[in-house]
C-alpha positions as CSV (number, residue, x, y, z in Angstrom):
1,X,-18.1,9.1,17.8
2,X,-18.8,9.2,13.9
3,X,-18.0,12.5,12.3
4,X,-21.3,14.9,11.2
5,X,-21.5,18.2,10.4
6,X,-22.6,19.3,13.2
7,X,-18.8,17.4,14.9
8,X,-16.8,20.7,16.1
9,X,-13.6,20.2,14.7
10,X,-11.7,20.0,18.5
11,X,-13.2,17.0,18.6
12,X,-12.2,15.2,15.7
13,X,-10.1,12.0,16.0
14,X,-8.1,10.5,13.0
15,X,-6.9,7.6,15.3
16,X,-10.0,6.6,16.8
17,X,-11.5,3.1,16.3
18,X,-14.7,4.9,14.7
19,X,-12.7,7.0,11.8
20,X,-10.2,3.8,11.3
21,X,-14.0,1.6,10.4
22,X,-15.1,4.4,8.6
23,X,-12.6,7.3,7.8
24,X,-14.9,9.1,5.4
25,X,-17.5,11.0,7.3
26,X,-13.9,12.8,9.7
27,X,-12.6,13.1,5.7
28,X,-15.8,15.2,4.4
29,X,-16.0,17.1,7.7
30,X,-12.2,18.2,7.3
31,X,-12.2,18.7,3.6
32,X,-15.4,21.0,4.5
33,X,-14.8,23.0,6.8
34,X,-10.6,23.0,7.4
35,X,-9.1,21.4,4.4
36,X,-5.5,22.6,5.8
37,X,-6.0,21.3,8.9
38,X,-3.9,21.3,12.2
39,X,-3.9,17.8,13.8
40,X,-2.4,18.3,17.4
41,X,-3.1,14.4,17.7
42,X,-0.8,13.9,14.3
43,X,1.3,16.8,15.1
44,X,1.1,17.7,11.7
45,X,-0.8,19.7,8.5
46,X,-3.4,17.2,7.0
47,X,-4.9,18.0,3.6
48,X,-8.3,16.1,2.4
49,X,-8.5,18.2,-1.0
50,X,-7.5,16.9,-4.5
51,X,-6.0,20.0,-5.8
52,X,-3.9,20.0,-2.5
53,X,-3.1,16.7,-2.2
54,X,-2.0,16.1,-6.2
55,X,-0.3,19.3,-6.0
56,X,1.8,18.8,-2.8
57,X,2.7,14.8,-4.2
58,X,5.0,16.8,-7.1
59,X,6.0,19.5,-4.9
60,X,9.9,19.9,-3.9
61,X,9.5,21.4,-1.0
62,X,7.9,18.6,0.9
63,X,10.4,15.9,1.0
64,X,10.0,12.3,1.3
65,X,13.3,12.5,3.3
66,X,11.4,12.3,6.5
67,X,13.2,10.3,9.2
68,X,16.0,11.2,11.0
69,X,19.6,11.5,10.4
70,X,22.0,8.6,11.6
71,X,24.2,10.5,12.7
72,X,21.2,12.1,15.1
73,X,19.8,9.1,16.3
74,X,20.9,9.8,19.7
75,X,18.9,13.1,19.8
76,X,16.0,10.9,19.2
77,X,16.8,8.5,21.4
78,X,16.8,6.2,18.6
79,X,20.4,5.0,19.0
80,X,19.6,1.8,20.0
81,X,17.4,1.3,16.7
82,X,20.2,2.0,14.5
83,X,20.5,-1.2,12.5
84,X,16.5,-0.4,11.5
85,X,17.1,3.3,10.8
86,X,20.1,2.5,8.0
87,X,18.4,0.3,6.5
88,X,14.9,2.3,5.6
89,X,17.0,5.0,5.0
90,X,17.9,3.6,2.2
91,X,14.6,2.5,0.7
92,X,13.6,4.9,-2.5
93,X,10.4,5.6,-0.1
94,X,11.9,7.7,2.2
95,X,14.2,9.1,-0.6
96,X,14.0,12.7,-2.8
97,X,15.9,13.0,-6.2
98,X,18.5,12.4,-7.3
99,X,18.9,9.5,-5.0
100,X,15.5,8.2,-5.4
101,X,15.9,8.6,-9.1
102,X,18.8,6.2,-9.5
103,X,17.7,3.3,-6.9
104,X,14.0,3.3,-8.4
105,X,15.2,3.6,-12.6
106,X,17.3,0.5,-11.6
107,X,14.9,-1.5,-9.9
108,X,12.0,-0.5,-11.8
109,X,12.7,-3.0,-14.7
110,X,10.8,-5.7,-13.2
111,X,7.6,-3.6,-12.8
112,X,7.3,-2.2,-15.9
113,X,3.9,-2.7,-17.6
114,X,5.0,-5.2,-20.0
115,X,7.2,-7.3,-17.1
116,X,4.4,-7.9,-15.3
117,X,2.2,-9.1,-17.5
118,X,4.4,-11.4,-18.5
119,X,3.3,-13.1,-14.9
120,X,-0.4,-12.9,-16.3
121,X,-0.1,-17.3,-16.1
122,X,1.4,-17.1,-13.3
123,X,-1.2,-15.2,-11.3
124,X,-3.5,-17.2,-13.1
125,X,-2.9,-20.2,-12.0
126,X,-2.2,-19.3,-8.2
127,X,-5.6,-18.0,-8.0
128,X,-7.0,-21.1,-9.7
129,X,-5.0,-23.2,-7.1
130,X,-6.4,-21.1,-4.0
131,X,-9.9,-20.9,-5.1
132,X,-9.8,-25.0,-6.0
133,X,-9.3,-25.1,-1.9
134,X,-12.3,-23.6,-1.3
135,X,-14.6,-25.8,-3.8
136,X,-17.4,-27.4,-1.7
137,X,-17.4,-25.3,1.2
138,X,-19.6,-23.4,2.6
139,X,-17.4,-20.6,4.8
140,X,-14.1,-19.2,3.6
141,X,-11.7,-16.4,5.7
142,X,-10.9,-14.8,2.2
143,X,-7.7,-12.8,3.8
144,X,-5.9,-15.7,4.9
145,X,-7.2,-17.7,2.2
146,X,-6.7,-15.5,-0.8
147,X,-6.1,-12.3,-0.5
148,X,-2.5,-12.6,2.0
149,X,-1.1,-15.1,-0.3
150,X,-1.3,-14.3,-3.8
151,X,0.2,-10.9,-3.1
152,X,3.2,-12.5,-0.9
153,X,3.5,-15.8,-3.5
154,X,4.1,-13.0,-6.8
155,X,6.5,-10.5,-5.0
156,X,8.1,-13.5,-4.0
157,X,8.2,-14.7,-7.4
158,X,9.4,-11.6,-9.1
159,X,12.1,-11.1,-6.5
160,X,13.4,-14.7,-6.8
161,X,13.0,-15.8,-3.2
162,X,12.6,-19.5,-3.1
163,X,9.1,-21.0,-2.2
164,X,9.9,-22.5,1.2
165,X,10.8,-19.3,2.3
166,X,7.0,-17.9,2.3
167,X,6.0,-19.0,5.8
168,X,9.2,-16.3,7.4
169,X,8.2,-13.9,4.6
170,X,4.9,-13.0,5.7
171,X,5.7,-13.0,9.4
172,X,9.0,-10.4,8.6
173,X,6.3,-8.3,6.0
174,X,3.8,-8.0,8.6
175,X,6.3,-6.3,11.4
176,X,8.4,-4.4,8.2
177,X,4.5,-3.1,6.9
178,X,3.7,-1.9,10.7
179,X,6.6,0.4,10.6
180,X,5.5,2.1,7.4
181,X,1.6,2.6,8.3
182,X,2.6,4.5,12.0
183,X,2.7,7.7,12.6
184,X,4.2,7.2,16.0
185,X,5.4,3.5,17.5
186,X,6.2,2.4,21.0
187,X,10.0,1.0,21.3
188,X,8.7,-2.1,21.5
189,X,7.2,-2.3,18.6
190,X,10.0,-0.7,17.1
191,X,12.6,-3.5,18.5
192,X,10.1,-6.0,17.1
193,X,10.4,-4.5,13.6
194,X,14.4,-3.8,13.7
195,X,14.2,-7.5,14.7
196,X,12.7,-8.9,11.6
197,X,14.4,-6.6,9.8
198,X,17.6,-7.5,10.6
199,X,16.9,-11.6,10.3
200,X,15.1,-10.7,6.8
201,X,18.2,-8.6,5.8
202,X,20.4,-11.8,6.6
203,X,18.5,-14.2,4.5
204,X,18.0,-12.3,1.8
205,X,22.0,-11.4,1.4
206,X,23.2,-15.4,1.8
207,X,20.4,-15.5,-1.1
208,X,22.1,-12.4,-3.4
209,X,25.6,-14.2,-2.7
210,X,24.7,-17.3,-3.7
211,X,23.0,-16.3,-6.7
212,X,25.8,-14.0,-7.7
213,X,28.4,-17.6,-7.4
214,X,25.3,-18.9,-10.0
215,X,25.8,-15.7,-12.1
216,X,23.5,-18.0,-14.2
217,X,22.4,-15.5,-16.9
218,X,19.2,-17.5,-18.0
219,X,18.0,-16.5,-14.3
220,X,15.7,-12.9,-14.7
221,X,13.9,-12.5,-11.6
222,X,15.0,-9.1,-9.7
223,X,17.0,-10.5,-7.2
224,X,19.3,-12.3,-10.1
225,X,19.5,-8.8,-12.5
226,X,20.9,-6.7,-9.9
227,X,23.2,-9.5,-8.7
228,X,24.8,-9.5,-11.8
229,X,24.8,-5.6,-11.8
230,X,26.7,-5.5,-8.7
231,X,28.8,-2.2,-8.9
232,X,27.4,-0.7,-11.7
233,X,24.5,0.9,-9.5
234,X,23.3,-0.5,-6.3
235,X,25.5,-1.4,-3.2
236,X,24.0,-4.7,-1.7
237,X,23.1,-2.7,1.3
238,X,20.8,-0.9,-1.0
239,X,19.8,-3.8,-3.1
240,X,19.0,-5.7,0.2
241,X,17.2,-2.4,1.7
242,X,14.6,-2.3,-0.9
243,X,14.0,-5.9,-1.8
244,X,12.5,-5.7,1.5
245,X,10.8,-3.0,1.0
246,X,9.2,-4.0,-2.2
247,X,7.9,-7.6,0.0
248,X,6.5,-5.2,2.6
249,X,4.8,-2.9,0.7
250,X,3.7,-5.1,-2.5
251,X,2.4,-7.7,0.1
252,X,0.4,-5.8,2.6
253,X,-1.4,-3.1,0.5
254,X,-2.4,-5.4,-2.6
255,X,-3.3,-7.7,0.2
256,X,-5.4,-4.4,1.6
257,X,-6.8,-3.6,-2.3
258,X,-8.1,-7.5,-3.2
259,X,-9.6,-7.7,0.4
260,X,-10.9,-4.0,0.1
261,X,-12.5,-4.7,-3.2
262,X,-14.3,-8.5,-1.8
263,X,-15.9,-6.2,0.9
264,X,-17.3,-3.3,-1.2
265,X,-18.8,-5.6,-3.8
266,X,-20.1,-8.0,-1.1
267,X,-21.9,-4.7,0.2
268,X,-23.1,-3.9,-3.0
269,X,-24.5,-6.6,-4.6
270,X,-25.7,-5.3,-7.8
271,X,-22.2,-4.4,-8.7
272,X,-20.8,-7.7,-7.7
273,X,-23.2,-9.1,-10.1
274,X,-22.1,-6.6,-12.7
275,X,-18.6,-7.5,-12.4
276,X,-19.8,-11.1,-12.5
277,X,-21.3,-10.8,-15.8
278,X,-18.4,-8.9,-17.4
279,X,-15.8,-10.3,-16.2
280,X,-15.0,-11.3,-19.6
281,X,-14.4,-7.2,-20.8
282,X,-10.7,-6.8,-20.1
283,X,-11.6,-3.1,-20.8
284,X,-14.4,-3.0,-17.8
285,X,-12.5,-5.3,-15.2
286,X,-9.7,-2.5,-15.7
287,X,-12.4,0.1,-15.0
288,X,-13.8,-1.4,-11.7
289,X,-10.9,-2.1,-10.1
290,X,-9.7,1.7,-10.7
291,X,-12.6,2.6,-9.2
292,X,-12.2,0.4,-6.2
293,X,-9.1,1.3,-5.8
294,X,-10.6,5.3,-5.2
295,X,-12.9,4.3,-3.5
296,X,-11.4,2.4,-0.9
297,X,-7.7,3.1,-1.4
298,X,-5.6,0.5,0.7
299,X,-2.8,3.4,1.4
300,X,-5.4,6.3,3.2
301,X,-2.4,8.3,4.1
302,X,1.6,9.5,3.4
303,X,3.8,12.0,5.4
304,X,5.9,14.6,4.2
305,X,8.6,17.2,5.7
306,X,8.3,20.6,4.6
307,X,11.9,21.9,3.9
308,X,10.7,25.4,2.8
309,X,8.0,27.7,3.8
310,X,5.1,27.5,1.7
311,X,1.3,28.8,1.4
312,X,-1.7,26.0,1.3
313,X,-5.1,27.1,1.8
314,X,-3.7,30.7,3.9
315,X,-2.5,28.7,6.0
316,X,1.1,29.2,6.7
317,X,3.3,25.8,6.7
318,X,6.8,26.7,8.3
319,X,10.0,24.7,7.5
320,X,10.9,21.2,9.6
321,X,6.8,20.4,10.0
322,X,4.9,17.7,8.7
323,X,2.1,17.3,6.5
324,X,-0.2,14.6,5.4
325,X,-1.9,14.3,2.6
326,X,-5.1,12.3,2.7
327,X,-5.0,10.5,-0.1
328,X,-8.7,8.7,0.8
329,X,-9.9,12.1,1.3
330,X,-8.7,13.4,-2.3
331,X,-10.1,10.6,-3.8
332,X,-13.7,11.1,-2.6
333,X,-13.2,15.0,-3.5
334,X,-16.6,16.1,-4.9
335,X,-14.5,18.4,-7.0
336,X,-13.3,16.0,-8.6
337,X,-15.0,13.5,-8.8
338,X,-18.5,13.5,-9.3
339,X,-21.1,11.6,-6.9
340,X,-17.5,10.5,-5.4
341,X,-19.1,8.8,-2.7
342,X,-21.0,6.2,-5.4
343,X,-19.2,3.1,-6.9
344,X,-19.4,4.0,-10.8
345,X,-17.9,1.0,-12.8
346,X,-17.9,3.1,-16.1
347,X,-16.3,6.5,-14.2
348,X,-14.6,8.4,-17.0
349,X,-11.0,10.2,-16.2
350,X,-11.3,8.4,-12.7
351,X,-7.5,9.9,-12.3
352,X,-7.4,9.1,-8.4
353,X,-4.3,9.1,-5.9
354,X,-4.4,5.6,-4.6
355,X,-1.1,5.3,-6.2
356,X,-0.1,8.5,-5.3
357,X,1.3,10.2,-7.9
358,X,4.6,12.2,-9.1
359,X,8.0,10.5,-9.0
360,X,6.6,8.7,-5.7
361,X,3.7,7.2,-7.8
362,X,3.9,3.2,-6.8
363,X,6.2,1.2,-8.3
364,X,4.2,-1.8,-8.1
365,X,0.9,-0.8,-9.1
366,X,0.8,-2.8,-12.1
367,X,1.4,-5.7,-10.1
368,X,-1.0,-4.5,-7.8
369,X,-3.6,-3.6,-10.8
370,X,-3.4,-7.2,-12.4
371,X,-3.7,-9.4,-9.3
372,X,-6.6,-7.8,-8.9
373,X,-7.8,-7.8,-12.2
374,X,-7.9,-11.3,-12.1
375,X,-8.5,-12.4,-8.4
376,X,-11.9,-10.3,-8.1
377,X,-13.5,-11.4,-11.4
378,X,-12.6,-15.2,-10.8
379,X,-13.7,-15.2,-6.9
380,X,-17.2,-13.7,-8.0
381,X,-17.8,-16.2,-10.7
382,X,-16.3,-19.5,-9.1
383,X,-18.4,-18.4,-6.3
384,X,-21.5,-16.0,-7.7
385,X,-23.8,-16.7,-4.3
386,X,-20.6,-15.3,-1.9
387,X,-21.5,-12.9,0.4
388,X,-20.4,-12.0,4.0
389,X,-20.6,-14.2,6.6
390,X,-22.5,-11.6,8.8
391,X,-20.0,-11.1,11.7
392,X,-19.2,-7.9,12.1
393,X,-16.3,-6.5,10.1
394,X,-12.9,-5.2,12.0
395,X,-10.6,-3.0,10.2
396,X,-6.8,-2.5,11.4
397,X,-6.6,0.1,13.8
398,X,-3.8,1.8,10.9
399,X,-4.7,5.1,10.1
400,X,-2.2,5.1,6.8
401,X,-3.0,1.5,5.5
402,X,-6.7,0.5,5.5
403,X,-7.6,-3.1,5.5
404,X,-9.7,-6.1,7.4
405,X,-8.3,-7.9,10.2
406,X,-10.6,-11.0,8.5
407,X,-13.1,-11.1,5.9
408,X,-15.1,-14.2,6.4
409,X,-17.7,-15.1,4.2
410,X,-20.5,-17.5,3.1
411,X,-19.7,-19.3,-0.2
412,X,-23.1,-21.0,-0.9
């Protein structure tokens, strides 16, 4: 059932294949009518508001420390799952300061502004070499075909991991990236993920040994830098913890944000034509894909645990419950945004929460930002009669990371 506002709010489903298609119309009924909302299906708050949500992403006293204890596990029955559980406990996403603090200062050097546009070529040329694939024909499946691997080929890239290991990379991203965009999992599910977890957390330590016997200092991909570093800040549990974390998360939502983006511009085709013609205006193709990135944020959702009673809305949010700010929601906020609802190329202060923001903001989003600077531009003028295929479109049934499951299209 899609959302109205006539929809009583009992009725409301953020997990149902309607809102996952088309999450907006359950976003504007909530941020309406209940914008501190009581989910019994989440089992949590959920705030749709952009003074809420921006407000909450600095706040203290709802912690990104959100899973459980190791030495609880077995409370949870999670015992079992205890190789998975100590190693996303130590990823800076499910950290607060001052532990967050010191894992992301030291591996934020390779995603500083001026590091990754030092890759500029680099992505460049990849997206040269995957469009060149798709010269003379007439049908493309753009996720496969673009949008999985440029994503997966420049994390790899920047982390140092060796091309012939892209194949098992995208296979142990996939399970890693279903952990993170669940709010519940089956055991299953959650074996499958520990799983590649473990075998990714294998490879990628034979790879930080070997490259710490190379110690070659001419080496300054990520991997290399904190291999010579050993000691001075990370553990290798911790190095190895969020190296995967950076694959996972820097492959599956850019994936999410360059697929995203091909589907609303292929929906409105004045604005692909816009972007078309100027593509050549570093200052608008910065603009657009801001505004993309509002309007169809690849990360819809994140989770925090309250760890002191606070006020939102007059509603009363009690210490040990959850809360999930609706980042999607925020950034179509009327009262924020003007006509949010309307792609605007030339939006002025377009300050949206794709990124989140606070010392949580996305480490990789000027990774994220250039990729798609330059894949977007380059698919609409290599191919300027695209458009899609006219199947019907199917989004991942994920209500915190929204993306296609395929995005064919017609290239002539």
């Amino acid at each position: 059932m899609s959302a109205t506002p006539d929809t009583p709010l009992s009725s409301v489903s953020l997990l149902s294949p309607a809102t996952f298609a088309d999450p907006y119309p359950v976003a504007r009924l909530l941020r309406e009518q209940d914008p501190v909302h009581w989910s019994r299906e989440l089992g949590s708050w959920v705030l749709t508001r952009y003074a809420d949500v921006s407000a909450c992403l600095h706040d203290p006293r709802l912690s990104a420390d959100r899973l459980p204890p190791l030495d609880r596990l077995a409370e949870f029955g999670l015992e079992p799952l205890r190789p998975l559980m100590s190693t996303v406990r130590r990823m800076f996403l499910f950290l607060d300061p001052p532990q967050h603090t010191r894992l992301r200062r030291t591996v934020n050097r390779a995603f500083t502004r001026p590091s990754i546009e030092a890759w500029r070529l680099e992505i460049e040329c990849i997206v040269a070499t995957l469009l060149d694939r798709l010269e003379g024909r007439e049908r493309a499946e753009l996720l496969t075909e673009v949008a999985q691997p440029l994503p997966l080929a420049m994390i790899r890239l920047v982390l140092g991991i060796p091309e012939e290991a892209q194949p098992r990379l995208e296979a142990w991203s996939e399970d890693v990236s279903r952990f993170f965009g669940g709010f519940s999992h089956t055991h299953q599910v959650l074996a499958t993920v520990q799983h590649s977890v473990v075998e990714f957390t294998e490879y990628l330590r034979a790879l930080l040994d070997e490259r710490r016997r190379e110690n070659d200092p001419e080496r300054l991909d990520l991997l290399s830098v904190l291999a010579r570093d050993h000691g001075d800040r990370l553990t290798d549990d911790e190095i190895l913890a969020n190296a995967i974390l950076l694959v996972a998360a820097g492959h599956v939502t850019t994936t999410d944000l360059i697929g995203n983006g091909v589907c609303a511009l292929l929906r409105s085709p004045s604005h692909a034509t816009l972007l078309r013609e100027r593509a050549g205006v570093p200052g608008f193709v910065e603009s657009a894909v801001e505004e993309l990135l509002r309007c169809e944020s690849p990360v819809q959702m994140t989770a925090r645990l309250v760890v002191e009673d606070l006020e939102l809305g007059g509603r009363q949010i009690r210490k040990g419950q959850w809360v999930v700010l609706w980042l999607g929601a925020a950034n179509r906020d009327p009262d924020r945004f003007a006509d949010p609802d309307r792609i605007d190329f030339e939006r002025t202060d377009n300050k949206h929460v794709a990124f989140g923001m606070g010392s949580h903001f996305c480490i990789g989003a000027p990774l994220a930002r250039l990729q798609a600077q330059i894949v977007l531009p380059a698919l609409l003028r290599r191919f300027p009669d695209m458009r899609l295929a006219g199947a019907p479109l199917v989004w991942e049934q994920n209500a915190t990371l929204r993306g296609l499951k395929a995005l064919p299209v017609m290239l002539r």
